[in-house]
N, C-alpha and C positions, 0 to 999 in steps of 0.2 A: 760739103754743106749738109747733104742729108744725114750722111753721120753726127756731124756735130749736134742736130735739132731732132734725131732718134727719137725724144718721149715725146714734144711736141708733134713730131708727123704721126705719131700710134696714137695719138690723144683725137685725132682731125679725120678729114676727107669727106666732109660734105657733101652730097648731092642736092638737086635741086630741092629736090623730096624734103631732102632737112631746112636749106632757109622757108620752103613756102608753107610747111608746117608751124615753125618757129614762129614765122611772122603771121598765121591763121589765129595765134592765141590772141593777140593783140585787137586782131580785127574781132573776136568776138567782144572780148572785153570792152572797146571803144562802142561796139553797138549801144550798150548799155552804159558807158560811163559818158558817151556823149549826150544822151538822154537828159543827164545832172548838171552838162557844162553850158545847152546851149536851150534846153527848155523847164529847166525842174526852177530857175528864178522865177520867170515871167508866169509861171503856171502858181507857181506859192504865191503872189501879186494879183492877179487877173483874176483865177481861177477859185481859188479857195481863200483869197484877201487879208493873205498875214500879213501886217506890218514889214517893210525894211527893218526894225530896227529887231524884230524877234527873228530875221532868218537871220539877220546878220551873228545876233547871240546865240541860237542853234546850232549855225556851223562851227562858230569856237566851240560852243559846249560841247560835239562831236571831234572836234579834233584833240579834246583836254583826255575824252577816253582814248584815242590812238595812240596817245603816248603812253596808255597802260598796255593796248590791245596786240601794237603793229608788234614790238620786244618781244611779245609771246608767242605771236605766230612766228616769232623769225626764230625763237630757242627749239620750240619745235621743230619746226623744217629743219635744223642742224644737227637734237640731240635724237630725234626716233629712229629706232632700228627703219634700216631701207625693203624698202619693198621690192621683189625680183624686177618691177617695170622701173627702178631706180629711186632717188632720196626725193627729187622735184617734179617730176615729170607726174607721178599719180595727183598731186593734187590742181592738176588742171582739168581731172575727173571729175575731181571731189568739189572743187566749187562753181560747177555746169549748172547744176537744178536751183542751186541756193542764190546763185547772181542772177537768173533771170527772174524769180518769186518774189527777191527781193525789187527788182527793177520794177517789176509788176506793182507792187503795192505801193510805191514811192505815190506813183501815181492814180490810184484805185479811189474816186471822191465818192464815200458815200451817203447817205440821204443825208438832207440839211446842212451837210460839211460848207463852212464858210459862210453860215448866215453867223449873227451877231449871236443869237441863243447859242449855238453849239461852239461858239470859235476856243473855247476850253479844250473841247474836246480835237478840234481841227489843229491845233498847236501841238496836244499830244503825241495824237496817230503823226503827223511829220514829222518828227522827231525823234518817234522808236523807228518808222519804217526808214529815215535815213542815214539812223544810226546804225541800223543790222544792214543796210544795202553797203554801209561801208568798212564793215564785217566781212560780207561777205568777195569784195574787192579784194580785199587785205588778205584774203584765203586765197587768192587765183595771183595777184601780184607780187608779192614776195616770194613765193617759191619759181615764179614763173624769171623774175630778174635774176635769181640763182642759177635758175638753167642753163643759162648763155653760159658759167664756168664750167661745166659739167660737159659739153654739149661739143664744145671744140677749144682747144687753148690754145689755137695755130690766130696770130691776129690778122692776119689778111681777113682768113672765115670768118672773125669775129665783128668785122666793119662791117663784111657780107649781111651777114646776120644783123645787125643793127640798122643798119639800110633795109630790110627786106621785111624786120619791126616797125618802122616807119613809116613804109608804105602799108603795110597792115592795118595800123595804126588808122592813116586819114583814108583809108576804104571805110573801115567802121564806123569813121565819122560821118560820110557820107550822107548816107539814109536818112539822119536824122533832121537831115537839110529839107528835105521834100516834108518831110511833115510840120515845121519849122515852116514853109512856104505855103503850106495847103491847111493852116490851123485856125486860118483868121478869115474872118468873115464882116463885110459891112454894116456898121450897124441900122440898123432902117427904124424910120417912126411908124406912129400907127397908121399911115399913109401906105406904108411899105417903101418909103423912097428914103436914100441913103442922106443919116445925118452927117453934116459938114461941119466941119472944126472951122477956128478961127482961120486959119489960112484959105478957109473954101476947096478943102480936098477930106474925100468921108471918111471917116471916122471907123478904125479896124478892131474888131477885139475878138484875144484868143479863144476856141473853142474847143471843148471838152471832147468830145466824140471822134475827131478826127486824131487828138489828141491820143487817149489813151487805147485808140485801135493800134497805132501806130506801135505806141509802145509794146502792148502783148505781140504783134509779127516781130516787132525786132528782138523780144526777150526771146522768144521761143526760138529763134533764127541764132543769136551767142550761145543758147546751150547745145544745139546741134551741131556748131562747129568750135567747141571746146570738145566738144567729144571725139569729131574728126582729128582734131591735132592732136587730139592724147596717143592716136592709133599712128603719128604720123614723124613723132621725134623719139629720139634715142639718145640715153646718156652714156660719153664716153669715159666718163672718169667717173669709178665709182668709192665716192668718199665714206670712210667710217665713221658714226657717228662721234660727235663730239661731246668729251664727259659732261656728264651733269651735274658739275662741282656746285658747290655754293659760295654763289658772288661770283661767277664765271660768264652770265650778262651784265654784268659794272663792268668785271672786266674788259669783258667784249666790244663794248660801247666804248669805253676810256681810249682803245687802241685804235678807234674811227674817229675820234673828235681827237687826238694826235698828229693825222696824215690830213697832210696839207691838201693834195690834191683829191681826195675823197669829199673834204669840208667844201672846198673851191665846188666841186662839179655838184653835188647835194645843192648848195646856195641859187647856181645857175639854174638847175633843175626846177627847185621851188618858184624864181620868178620866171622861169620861161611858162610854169604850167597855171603860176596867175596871170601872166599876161595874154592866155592863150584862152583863159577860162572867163576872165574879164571884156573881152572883145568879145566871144561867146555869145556872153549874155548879158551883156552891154546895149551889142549890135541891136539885139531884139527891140529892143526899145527905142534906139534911136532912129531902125529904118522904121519903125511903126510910126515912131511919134513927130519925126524930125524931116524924114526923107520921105514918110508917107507913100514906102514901096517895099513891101517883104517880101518879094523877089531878090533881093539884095543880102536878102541872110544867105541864099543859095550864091550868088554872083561874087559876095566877098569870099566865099568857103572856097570854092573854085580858084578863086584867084591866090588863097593862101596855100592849099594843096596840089595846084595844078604845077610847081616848079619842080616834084618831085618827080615826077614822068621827063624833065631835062635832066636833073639832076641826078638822079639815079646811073644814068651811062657812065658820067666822069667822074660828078664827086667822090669815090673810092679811090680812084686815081688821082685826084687832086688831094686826096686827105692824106695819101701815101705818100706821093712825092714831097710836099711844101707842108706837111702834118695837120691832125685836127686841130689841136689847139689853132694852130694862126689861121687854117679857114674859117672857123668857126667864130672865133676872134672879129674877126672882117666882114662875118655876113652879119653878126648882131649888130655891127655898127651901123652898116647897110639897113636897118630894120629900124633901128631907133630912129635917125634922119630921117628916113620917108617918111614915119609919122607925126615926127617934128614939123616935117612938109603942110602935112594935112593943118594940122594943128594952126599953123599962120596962114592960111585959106581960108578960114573959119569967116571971112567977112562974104562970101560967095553966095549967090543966091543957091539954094537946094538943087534946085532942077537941072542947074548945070555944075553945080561942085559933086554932086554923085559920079559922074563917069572920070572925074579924077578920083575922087576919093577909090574909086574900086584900081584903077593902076595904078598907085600909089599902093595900095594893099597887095597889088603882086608884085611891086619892089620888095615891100615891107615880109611879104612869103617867102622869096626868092632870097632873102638874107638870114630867115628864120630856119627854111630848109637845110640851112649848111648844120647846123645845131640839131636839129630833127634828127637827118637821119644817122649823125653820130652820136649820140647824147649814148646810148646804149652800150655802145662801142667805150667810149672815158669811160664810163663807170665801171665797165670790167677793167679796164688799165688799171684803177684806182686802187681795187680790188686787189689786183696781182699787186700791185705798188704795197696794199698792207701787208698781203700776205710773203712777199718776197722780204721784207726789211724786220714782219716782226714775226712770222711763222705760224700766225691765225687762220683759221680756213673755217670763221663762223660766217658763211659767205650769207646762209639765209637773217643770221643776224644784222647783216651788211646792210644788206636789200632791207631791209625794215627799218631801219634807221632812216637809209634814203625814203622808203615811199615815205615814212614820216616827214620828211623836208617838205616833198611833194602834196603832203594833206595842208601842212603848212601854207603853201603855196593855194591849196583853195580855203583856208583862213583868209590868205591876205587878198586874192580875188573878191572875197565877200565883204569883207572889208571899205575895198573898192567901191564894188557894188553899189550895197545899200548904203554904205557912208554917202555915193552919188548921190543915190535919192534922196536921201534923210536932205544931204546939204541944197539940191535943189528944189525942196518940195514936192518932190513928186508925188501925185495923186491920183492913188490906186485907190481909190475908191469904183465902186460899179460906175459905169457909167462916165467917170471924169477924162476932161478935156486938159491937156495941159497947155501955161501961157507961154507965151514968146519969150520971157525970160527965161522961164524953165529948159527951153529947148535950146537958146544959146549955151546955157551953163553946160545942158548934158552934152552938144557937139564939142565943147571944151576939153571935158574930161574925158569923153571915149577918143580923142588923140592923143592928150598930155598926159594922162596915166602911162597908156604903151611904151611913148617914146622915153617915159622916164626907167619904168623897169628892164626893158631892152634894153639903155646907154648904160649900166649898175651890171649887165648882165656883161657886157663886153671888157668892162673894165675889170670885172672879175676872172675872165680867161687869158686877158693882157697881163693881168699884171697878178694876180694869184696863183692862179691853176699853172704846177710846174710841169706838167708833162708833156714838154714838147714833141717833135716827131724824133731827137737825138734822145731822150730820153727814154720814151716808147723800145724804140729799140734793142737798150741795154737792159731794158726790163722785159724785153721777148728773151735774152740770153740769161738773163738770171733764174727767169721761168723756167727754161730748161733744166739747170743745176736742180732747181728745186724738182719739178717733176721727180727727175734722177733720185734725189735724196729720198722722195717721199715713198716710192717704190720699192726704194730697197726696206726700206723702214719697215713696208707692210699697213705705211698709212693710205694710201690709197691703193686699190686694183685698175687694171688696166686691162 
């Protein structure tokens, strides 16, 4: 057996050293990109008082440039001569100072910003500084989801590796929770004593100082450890660049919207990461406004990321035995029901439907997780799957495609969003109180959005996405030929 998988096992042999580097890039990044998912709505609302319907049009207008921007950083990453530290691995160097400056300024309000005179100018600055923060993303993620090829082609490692992503991943999310919990403050009259809203519980609104301290420790904290994981991975396969033909990105592209299971797992991708970016920054509002406890942004986070500390022991061994696809399959189902759950509880009073709503959100985790922490793992199958069948190895072009599914996917979060508020009223004005209907509607839609993209997400790996665990398999042995061939070729070094 060893002989037969010869380029496979000279491609591998990970140490721990290599998942917890791999997975350190993720944690830096997430420091920062959870910043965008779980406080940059409510702070554009609260803070600086843009409309829902101008962040809602912002975000599309940012994502209409990624479909110029992601294609380019992905030709790059495939056609530049390689650097002796390897093709992918340098520019997790290269984009350390540029994501935390950018993370910085997302949030940076300066004089007058969000009064009515200057909101000209407040529309502006949000929109270049979250246009270059997501520039600057797009430089650290697309080369960094090419890495997993380069890094090991043995798929056991590569599950390892996706698991180890994962929890990377919701570590970086973390932190942002505490600040997220410590941002809001009572509003008081000129008595000093706390105004009551119509339900006779005071009245919370976010605040700026705790706000963007938080941000510059955590920006400065992701470039410190983008820098640690550049010292800390190594690529085993080192690929030659790919020519620089003309029309060789049409190409490129044509041969990823061809392969079933690429488009399948891309699709899942983008609604897992609106459904994940939606609850985000959904929650904010409705534990403010609804549940009148933001303690509960920390308490649901906990309870969506705490199944990965079970899940991590077996799920590798349950995604090996019985495949990812059909786990995966099975826990989005599991995800969409429990919030269906919530959804027709909707008649409960607040005070006692919160401590369901929160274990209902660790069913709703615990179904999410199975998808979490392989999502990484499909998309390099996917990957091998094009490259086994059509002979392309524009793997950083690959990854750019996908993050573009995934910027997609916070188009349709935003979407979500501010179409919520537009459709409920909601009034973000200084100062405003919202009414009892307003707050039926939004407990409404922060259940029925989820459970609807979660059930859409399951039905696409039930009955799309072909690569089951029989299939996996024979595309580990095809991998092999290929290796073999490429070698001899002289198109890859080993």
């Amino acid at each position: 057996m060893e002989q037969h998988r010869a380029y496979i096992a000279r491609t591998s042999g990970l140490k721990l050293k290599d998942y917890l580097g791999y997975g350190l890039i993720d944690t830096a990044g997430c420091l920062i990109f959870s910043l965008v998912t779980t406080l940059l709505q409510k702070y554009y609302t609260d803070i600086l008082h843009l409309s829902p319907l101008f962040i809602m049009l912002m975000f599309i207008g940012a994502r209409i440039w990624d479909a110029i921007n992601d294609p380019i950083m992905g030709r790059i990453a495939d056609t530049a001569k390689p650097k002796k530290s390897g093709r992918y691995r340098p520019w997790v160097l290269y984009a350390a100072i540029p994501l935390a400056i950018s993370g910085i300024l997302m949030f940076v309000k300066l004089p007058n910003m969000g009064e009515p005179a200057s909101m000209l100018f407040t529309c502006i600055y949000a929109t270049v500084t979250y246009v270059v923060f997501g520039m600057a993303y797009t430089m650290l993620q697309i080369p960094y989801g090419s890495l997993a090829s380069v890094v090991t082609t043995d798929d056991k490692e590569r599950n390892k590796l996706s698991v180890f992503r994962s929890i990377g991943a919701a570590l970086g999310s973390i932190p942002v929770l505490l600040i997220a919990s410590f941002a809001y403050a009572k509003r008081l009259d000129a008595s000093g004593m706390p105004i009551l809203g119509e339900n006779n519980r005071p009245i919370t609104d976010m605040q700026y100082k705790p706000v963007i301290i938080g941000v510059v420790i955590m920006s400065v904290v992701s470039a410190a450890l983008l820098i640690l994981a550049y010292t800390m991975n190594r690529e085993r396969v080192k690929t030659k660049p790919q020519p620089k033909e003309k029309g060789a990105t049409k190409k490129a592209i044509a041969l990823l919207f061809r392969n079933r299971s690429f488009v399948a797992i891309s699709l899942v991708s983008m609604l897992l990461l609106s459904g994940q970016m939606f609850t985000q920054s959904f929650y904010t509002y409705l534990f403010d406004d609804y549940f009148h406890a933001n303690w509960m942004n920390l308490a649901t986070q906990a309870c969506t990321y705490s199944p990965m500390l079970l899940f991590m022991f077996f799920l590798p061994k349950a995604a090996k035995k019985i495949g990812k696809k059909e786990v995966t399959a099975v826990g989005l189902t599991l995800a969409a029901v429990s919030n269906l759950a919530l959804y027709f509880l909707r008649g409960m009073e607040p005070g006692k439907l919160m401590w369901i709503f929160l274990a209902l959100n660790f069913v709703s985790g615990c179904g999410l997780t199975t998808l979490v922490m392989q999502l990484w793992a499909m998309v390099t199958d996917s990957t091998d799957d094009i490259e086994v069948k059509t002979g392309s190895r524009d793997t950083g072009t690959a990854y750019s495609v996908f993050n573009f599914f995934r910027k997609l996917g916070q188009v349709l979060s935003a979407i979500c969003v501010n179409g919520a508020l537009l459709g409920m009223h909601y009034r973000y004005e200084k100062g405003a109180v919202q009414t009892p209907e307003n707050l039926k509607i939004m407990y409404d839609l922060a259940t029925l959005i989820p459970a609807v993209l979660f059930g859409i997400m399951a039905v696409l790996l039930f009955v799309v996405y072909p690569l089951s665990k029989r299939r996996v398999a024979e595309l580990q042995e095809q991998k092999e030929l290929d290796l073999k061939e490429s070698y001899e070729k002289k198109i890859i070094d080993i």
